[in-house]
KEGURO-677427 format. One record per residue (C-alpha): residue number from 1; y negated, x, z. Coordinates in Angstrom, 3 decimals, m for minus. Layout:
BEGIN
rolum seq=NUM&y=Y&x=X&z=Z
...
***
This chain:
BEGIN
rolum seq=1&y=0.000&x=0.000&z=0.000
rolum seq=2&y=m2.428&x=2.528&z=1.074
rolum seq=3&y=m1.983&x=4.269&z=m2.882
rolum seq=4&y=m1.978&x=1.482&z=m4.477
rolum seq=5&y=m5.550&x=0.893&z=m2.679
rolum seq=6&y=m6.155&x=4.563&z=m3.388
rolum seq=7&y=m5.183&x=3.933&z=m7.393
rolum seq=8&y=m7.646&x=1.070&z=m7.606
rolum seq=9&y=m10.266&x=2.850&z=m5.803
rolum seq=10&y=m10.399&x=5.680&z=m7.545
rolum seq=11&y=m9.092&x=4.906&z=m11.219
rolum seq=12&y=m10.212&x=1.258&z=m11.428
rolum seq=13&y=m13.409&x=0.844&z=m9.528
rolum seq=14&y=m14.272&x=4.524&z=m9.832
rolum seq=15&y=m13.370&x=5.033&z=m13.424
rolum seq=16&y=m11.664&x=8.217&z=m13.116
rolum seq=17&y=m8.490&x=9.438&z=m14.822
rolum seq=18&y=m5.439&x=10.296&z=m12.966
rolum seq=19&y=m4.790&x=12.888&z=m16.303
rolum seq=20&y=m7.909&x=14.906&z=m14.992
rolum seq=21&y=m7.883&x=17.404&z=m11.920
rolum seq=22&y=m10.889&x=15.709&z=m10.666
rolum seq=23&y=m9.038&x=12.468&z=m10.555
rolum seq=24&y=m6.133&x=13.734&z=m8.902
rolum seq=25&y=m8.081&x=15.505&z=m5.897
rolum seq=26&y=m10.349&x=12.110&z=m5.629
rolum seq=27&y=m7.270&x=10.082&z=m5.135
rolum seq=28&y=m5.337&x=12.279&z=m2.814
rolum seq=29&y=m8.602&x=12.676&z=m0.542
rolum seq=30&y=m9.053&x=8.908&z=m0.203
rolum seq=31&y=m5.039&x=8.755&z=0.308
rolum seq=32&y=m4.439&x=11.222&z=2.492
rolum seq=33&y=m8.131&x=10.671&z=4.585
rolum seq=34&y=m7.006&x=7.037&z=5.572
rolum seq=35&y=m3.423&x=7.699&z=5.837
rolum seq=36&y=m4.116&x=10.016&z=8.841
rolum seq=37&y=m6.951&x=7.850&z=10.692
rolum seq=38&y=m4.671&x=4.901&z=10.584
rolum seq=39&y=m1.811&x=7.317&z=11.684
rolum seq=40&y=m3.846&x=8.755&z=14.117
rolum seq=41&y=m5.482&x=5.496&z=15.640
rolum seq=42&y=m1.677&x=3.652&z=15.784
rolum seq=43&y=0.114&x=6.939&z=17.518
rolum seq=44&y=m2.965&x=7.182&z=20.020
rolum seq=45&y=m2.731&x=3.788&z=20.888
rolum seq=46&y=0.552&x=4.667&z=21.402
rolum seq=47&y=1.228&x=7.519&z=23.132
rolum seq=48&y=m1.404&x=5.664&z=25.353
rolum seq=49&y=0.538&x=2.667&z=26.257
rolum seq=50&y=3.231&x=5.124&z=26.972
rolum seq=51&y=1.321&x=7.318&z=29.558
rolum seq=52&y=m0.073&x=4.091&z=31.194
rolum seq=53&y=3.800&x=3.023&z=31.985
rolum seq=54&y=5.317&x=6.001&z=32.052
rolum seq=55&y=2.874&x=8.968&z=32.882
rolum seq=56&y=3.888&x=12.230&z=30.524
rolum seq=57&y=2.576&x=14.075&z=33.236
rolum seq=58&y=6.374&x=12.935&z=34.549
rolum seq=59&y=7.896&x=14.460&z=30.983
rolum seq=60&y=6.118&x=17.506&z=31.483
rolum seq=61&y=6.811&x=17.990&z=34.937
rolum seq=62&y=10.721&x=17.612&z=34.417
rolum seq=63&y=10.475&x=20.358&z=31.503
rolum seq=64&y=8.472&x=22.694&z=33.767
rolum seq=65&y=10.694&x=22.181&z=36.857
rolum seq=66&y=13.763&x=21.814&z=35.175
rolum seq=67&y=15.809&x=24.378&z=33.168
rolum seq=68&y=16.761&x=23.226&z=30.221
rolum seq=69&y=17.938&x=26.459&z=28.869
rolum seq=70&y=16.001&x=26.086&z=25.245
rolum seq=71&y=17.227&x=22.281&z=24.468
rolum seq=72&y=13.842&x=21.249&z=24.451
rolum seq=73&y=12.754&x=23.447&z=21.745
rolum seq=74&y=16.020&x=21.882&z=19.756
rolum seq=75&y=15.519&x=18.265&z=20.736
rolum seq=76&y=11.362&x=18.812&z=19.609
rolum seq=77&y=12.219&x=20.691&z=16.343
rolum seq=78&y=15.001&x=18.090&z=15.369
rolum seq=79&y=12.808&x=14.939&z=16.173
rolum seq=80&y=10.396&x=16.871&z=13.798
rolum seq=81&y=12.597&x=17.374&z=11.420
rolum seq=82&y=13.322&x=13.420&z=11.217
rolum seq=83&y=9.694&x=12.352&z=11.249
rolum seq=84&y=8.670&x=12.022&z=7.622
rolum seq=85&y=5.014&x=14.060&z=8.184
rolum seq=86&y=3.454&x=16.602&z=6.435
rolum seq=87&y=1.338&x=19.293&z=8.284
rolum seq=88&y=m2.167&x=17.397&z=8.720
rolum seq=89&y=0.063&x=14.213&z=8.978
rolum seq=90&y=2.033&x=15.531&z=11.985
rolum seq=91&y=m1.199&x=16.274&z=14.163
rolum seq=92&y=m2.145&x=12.906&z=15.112
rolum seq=93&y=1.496&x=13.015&z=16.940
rolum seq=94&y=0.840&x=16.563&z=18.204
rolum seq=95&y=m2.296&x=15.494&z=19.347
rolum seq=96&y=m0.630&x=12.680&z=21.355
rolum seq=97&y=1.891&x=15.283&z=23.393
rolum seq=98&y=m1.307&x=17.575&z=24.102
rolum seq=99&y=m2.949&x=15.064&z=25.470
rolum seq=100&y=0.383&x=13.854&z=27.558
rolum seq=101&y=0.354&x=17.494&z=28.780
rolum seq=102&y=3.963&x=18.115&z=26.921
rolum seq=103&y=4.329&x=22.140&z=27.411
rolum seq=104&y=2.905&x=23.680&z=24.461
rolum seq=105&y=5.470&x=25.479&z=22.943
rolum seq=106&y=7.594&x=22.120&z=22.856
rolum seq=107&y=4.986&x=20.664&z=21.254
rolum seq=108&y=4.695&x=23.861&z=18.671
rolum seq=109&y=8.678&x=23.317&z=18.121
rolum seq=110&y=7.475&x=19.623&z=16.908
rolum seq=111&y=4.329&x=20.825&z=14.890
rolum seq=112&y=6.687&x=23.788&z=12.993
rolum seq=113&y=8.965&x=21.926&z=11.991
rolum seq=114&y=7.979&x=18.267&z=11.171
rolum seq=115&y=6.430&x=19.182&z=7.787
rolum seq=116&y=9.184&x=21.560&z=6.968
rolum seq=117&y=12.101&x=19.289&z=7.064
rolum seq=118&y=12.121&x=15.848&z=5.463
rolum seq=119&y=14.717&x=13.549&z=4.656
rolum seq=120&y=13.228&x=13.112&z=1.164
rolum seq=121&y=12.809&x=17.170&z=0.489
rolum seq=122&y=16.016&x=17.302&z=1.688
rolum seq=123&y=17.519&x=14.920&z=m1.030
rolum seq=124&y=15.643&x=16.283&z=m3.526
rolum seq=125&y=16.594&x=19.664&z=m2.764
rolum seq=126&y=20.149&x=18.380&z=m3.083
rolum seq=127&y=20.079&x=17.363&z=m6.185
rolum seq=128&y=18.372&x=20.706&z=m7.603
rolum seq=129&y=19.983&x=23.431&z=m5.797
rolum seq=130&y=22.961&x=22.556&z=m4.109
rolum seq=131&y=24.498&x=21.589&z=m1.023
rolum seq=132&y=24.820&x=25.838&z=0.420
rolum seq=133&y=20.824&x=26.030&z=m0.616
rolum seq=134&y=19.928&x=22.434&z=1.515
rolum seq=135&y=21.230&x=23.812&z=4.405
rolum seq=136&y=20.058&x=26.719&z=4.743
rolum seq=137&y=16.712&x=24.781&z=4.117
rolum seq=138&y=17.679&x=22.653&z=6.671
rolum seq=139&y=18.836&x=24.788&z=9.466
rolum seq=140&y=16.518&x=27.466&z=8.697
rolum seq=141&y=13.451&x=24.815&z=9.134
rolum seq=142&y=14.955&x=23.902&z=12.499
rolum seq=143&y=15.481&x=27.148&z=13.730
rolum seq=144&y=12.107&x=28.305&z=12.836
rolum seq=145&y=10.751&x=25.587&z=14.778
rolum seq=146&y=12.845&x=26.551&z=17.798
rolum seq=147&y=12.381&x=30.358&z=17.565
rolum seq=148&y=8.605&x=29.670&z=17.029
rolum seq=149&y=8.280&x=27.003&z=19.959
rolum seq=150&y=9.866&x=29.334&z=22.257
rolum seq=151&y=8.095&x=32.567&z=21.423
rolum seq=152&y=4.856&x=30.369&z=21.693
rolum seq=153&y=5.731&x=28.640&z=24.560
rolum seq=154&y=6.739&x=32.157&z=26.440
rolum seq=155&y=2.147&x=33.589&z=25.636
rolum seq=156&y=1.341&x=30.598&z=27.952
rolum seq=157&y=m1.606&x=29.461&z=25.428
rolum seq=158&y=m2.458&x=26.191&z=27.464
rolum seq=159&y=m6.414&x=28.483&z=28.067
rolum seq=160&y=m6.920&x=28.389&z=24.669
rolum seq=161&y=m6.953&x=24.746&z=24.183
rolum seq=162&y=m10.007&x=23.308&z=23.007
rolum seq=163&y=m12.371&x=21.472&z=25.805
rolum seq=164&y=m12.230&x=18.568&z=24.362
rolum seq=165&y=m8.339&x=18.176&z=24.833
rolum seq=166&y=m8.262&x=19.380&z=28.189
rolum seq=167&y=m10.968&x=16.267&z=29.411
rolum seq=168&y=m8.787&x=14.381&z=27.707
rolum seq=169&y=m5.416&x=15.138&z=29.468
rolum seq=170&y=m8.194&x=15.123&z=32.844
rolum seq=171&y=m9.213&x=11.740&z=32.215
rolum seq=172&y=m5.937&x=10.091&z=30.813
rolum seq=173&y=m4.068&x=11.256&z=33.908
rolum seq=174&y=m6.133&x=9.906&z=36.244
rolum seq=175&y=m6.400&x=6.505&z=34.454
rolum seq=176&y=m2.961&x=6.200&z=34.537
rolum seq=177&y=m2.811&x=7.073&z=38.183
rolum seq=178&y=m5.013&x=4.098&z=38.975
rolum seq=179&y=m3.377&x=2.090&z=36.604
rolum seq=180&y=m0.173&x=2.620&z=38.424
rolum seq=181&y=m1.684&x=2.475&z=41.871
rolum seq=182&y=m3.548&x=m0.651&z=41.673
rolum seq=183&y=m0.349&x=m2.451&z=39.222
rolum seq=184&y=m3.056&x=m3.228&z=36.485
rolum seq=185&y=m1.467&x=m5.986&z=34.277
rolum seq=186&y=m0.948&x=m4.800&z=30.491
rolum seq=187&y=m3.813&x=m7.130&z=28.944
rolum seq=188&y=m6.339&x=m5.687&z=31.125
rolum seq=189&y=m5.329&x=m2.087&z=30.056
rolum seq=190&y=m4.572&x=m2.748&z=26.413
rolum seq=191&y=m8.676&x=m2.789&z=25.484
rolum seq=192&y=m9.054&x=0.672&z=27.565
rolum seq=193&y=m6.285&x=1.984&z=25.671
rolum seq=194&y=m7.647&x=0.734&z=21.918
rolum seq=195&y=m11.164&x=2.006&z=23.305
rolum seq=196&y=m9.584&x=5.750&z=24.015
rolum seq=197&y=m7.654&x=5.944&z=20.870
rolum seq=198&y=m10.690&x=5.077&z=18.703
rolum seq=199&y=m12.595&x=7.915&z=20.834
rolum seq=200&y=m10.108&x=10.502&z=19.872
rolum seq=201&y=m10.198&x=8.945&z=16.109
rolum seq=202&y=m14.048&x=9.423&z=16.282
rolum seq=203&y=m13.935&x=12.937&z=17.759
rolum seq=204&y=m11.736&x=14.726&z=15.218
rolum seq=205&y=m13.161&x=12.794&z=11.886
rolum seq=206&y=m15.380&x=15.442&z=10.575
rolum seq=207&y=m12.165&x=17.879&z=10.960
rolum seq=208&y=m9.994&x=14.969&z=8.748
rolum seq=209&y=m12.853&x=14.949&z=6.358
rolum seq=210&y=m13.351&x=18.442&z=6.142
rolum seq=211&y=m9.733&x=19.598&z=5.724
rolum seq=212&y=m8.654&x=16.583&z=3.649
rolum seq=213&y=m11.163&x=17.468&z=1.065
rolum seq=214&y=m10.175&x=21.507&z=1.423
rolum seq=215&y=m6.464&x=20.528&z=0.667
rolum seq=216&y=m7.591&x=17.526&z=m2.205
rolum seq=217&y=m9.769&x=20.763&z=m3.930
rolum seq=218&y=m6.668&x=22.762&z=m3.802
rolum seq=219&y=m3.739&x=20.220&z=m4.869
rolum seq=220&y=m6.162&x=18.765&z=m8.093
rolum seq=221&y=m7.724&x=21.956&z=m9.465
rolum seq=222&y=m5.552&x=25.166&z=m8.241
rolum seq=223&y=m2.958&x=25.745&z=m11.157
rolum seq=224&y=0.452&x=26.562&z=m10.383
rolum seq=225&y=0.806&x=29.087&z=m12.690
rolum seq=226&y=m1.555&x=31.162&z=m10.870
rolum seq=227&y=0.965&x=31.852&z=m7.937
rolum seq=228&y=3.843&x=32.716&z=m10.210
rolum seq=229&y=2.601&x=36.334&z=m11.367
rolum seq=230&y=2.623&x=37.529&z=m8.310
rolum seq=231&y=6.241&x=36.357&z=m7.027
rolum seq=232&y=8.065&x=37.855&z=m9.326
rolum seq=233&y=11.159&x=39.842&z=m8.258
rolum seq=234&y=10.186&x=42.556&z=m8.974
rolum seq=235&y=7.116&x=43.215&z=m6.587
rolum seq=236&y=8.915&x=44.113&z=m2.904
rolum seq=237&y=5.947&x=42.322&z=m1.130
rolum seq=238&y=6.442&x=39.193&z=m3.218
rolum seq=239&y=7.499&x=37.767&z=m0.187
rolum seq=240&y=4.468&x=38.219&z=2.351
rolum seq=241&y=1.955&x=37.771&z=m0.489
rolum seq=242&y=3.639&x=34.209&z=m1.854
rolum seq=243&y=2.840&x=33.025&z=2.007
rolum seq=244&y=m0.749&x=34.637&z=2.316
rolum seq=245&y=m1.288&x=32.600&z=m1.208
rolum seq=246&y=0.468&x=29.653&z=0.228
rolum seq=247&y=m2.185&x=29.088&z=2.702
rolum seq=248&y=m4.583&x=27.575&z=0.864
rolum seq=249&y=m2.571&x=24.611&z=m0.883
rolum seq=250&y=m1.888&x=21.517&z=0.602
rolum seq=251&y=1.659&x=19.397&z=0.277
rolum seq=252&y=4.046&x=17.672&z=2.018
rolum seq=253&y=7.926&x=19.029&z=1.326
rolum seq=254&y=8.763&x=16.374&z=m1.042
rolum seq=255&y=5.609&x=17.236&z=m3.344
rolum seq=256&y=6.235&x=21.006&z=m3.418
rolum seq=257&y=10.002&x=20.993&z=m4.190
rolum seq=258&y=9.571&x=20.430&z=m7.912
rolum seq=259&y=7.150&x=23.380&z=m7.955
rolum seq=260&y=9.922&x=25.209&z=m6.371
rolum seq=261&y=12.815&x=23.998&z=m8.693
rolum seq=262&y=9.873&x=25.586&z=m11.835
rolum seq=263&y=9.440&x=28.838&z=m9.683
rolum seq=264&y=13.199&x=29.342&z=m9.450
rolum seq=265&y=13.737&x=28.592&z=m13.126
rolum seq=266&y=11.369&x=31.134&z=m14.145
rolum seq=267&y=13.277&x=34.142&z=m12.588
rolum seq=268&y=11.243&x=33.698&z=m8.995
rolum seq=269&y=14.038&x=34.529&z=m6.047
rolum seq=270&y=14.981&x=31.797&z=m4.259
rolum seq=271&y=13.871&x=33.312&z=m0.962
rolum seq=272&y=10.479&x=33.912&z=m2.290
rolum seq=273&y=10.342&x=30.560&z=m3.466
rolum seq=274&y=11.718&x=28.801&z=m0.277
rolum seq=275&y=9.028&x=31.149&z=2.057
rolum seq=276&y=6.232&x=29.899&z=m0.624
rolum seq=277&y=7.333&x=26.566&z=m0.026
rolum seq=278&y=7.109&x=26.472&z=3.830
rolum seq=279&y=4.034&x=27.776&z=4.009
rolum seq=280&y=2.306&x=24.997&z=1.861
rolum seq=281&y=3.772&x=22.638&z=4.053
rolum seq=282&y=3.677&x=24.786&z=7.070
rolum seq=283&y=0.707&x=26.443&z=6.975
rolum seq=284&y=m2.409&x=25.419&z=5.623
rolum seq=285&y=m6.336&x=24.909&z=5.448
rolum seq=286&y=m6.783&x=22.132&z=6.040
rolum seq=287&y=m4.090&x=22.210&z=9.078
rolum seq=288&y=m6.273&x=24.815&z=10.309
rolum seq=289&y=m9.725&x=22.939&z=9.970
rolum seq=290&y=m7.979&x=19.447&z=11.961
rolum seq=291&y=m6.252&x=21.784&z=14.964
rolum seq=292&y=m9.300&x=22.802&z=15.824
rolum seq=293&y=m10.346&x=19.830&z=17.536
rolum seq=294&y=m7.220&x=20.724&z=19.838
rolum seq=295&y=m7.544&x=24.581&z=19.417
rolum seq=296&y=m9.623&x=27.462&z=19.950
rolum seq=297&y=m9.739&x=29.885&z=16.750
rolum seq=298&y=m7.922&x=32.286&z=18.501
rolum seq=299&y=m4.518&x=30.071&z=19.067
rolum seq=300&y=m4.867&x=28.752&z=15.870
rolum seq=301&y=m5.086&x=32.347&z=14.690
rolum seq=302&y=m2.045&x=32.873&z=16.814
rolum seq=303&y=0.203&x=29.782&z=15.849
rolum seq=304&y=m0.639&x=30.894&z=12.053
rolum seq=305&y=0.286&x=34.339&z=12.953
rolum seq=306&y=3.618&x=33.216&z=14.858
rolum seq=307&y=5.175&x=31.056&z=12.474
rolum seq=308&y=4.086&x=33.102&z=9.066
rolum seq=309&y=5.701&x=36.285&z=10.763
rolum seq=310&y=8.912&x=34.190&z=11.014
rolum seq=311&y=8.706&x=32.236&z=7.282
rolum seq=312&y=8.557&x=36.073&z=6.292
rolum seq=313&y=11.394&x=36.975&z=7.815
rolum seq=314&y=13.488&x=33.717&z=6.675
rolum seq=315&y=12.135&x=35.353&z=3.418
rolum seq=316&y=13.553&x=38.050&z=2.960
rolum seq=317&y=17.011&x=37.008&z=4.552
rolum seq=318&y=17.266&x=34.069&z=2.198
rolum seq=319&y=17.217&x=36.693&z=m0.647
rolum seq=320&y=19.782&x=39.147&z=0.868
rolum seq=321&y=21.904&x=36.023&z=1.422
rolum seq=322&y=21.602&x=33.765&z=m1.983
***
């Protein structure tokens, strides 16, 4: 529903051509802009019902208190591997467990690995490489999410969370303490609930707007072929330099993997082309410009750091191996 109001938009009522590059990035920004607000707005509303009846402050205390022995990281990458988000689409949701006070490197195991891993990548990838390819895909995305969740998790970043974040954990525990000491009934909470997830919509718009329109730039007018000279197997530091040019595109999984199918056909190693393909999705721009509502430069700097270190690694491995 939300394209087909995007298609009318922007090729009926605007005029523009979906055959030009400036049509293309029009449409995705108007897609892709109100996909996330009404994303955003539903899973804050959500996640605040939630905390008023069952405090996360509870969650997080059981995961500090409690040793899990690195299940958490697995439970938070797999449940991101199931949700069907791409990187900016994920944040709403990783917004939610911030503000719940979920320990951050669960929450990073979420963030890693929702974009990576969808069920319709993972399908398509299927049908054009291969059942021994998909799950290495697969596992790989999982495990990065895990490996990357932990090693964040173990820095204890929670001082380099934005401001803004941490007044909203402040105030969203303490609303739900008096909530739950003075047994407020659900239709008296329900408008202070709306009225806090529309705050949080409002606070992080001009970092939607922003990155959308970085990412709807890069997906209408960057040509592929510009990547694929410089992935070519025969450069050793194809690898690290198809991630560094990775960054600035925008995709979800599902929109990348018939990029990926044209990289492979033209001689590109697979493990070049799967490490290309997880930082679009993984890493990007616009990611960058929405997290930091939630983040200061330097853990953004950090979390890029942390997971591109690791997408290099699966890199390289997936080339020894396939």
């Amino acid at each position: 529903m939300i394209q087909d109001f995007a298609d009318w938009l922007v090729y009926g009522l605007f005029g523009l051509s979906a055959d030009t590059p400036l049509g293309v990035a029009v449409n995705f920004f108007f897609y892709d802009t109100i996909k996330i607000l009404i994303l955003l707005f539903f899973i804050s509303v959500l996640m605040g019902i939630i905390n008023a009846y069952f405090p996360i402050e509870r969650l997080r205390n059981y995961l500090v208190t409690h040793k899990m022995y690195g299940l958490q990281y697995v439970l938070a990458s797999i449940f991101g591997a199931i949700t069907p988000f791409c990187s900016c689409s994920s944040i709403p949701l990783f917004i939610g467990f911030v503000k719940g006070g979920i320990p951050l490197g669960v929450t990073f195991a979420f963030l890693i690995t929702s974009p990576l891993v969808n069920e319709v990548a993972v399908a398509m990838f299927l049908g054009s490489f291969g059942l021994k390819v998909t799950l290495i895909y697969v596992i790989s995305g999982i495990l990065l999410g895990v490996i990357g969740g932990f090693v964040l998790g173990r820095m204890h970043l929670s001082p380099y969370l934005s401001d803004w974040v941490k007044q909203i954990q402040a105030s969203s525990s303490a609303q739900a303490g008096e909530w739950e000491k003075d047994h407020t009934t659900f239709i008296k909470r329900l408008p202070v609930i709306v009225r806090d997830a529309w705050k949080i919509v409002s606070g992080v718009l001009i970092y939607i707007l922003i990155g959308i329109g970085i990412g709807a730039f890069m997906h209408g007018f960057v040509p592929e072929g510009f990547f694929e000279q410089y992935m070519s197997k025969d450069n050793w530091f194809a690898v690290p330099l198809s991630v560094i040019l990775a960054v600035p595109m925008y995709a979800n999984a599902a929109g990348i993997v018939p990029v990926i199918e044209v990289f492979v056909a033209k001689g590109i190693p697979m493990g070049t082309a799967i490490a290309f393909m997880m930082a679009v999705v993984g890493l990007s721009l616009p990611e960058a410009t929405l997290l930091k509502k939630v983040m200061t430069w330097r853990l953004i700097a950090i979390f890029f750091g942390t997971v591109a270190f690791f997408i290099i690694l699966s890199g390289y491995l997936f080339n020894f191996v396939l």
